[in-house]
C-alpha positions in Angstrom: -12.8 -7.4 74.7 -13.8 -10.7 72.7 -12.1 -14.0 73.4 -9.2 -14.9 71.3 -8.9 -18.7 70.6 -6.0 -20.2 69.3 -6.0 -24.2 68.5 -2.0 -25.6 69.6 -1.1 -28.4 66.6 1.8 -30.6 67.3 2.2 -32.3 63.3 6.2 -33.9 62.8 7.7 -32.6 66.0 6.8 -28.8 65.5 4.2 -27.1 67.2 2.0 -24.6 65.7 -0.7 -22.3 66.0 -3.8 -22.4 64.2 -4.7 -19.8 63.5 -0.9 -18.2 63.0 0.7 -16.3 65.7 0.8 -13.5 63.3 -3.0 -13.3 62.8 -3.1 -13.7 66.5 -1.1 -10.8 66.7 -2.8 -9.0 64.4 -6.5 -9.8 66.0 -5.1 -9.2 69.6 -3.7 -5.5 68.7 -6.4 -4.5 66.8 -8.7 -5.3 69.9 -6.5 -3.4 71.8 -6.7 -0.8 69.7 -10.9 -0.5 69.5 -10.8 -1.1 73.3 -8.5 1.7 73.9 -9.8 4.1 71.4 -13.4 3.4 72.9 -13.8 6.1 75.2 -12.3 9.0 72.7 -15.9 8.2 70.6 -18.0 7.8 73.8 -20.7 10.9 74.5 -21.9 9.6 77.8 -24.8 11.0 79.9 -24.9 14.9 78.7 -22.8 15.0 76.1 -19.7 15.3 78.1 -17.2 13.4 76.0 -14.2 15.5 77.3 -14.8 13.4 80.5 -13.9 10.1 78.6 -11.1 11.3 75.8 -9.3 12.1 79.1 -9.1 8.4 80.4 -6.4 7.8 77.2 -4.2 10.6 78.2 -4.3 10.2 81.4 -3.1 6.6 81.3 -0.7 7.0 78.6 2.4 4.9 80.3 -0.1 2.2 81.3 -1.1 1.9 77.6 2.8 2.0 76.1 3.4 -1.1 79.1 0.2 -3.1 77.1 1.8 -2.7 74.2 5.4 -3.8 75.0 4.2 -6.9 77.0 2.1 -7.7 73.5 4.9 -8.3 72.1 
């Protein structure tokens, strides 16, 4: 995954993000969501992409738990 910067501005008492924590959010679960899709697109050696679309599936809770703790 790429790094996600965030700048912390502190203008008339209020802090804020630059860029906003929405678009944070927004950049964060979309990179979630290529890095977790990933392996349902991945061939691999000999064309065995059954091998890979498995990995999704089979950690299914772990992926819900990333999620929840995005938020």
């Amino acid at each position: 995954m790429v790094e996600i910067r965030a700048d912390v501005i502190i203008k008339d008492k209020k802090i804020k993000f630059s860029p906003s924590i929405e678009e944070l959010k927004s950049k964060y679960f979309s990179e979630i969501s290529s890095f977790i899709t990933f392996p349902l697109n991945f061939t691999g050696v000999g064309g065995k992409a059954g091998i890979y679309a498995a990995i999704s599936e089979k950690n299914s809770n772990g992926l819900v738990t990333v999620y929840e703790k995005a938020e």
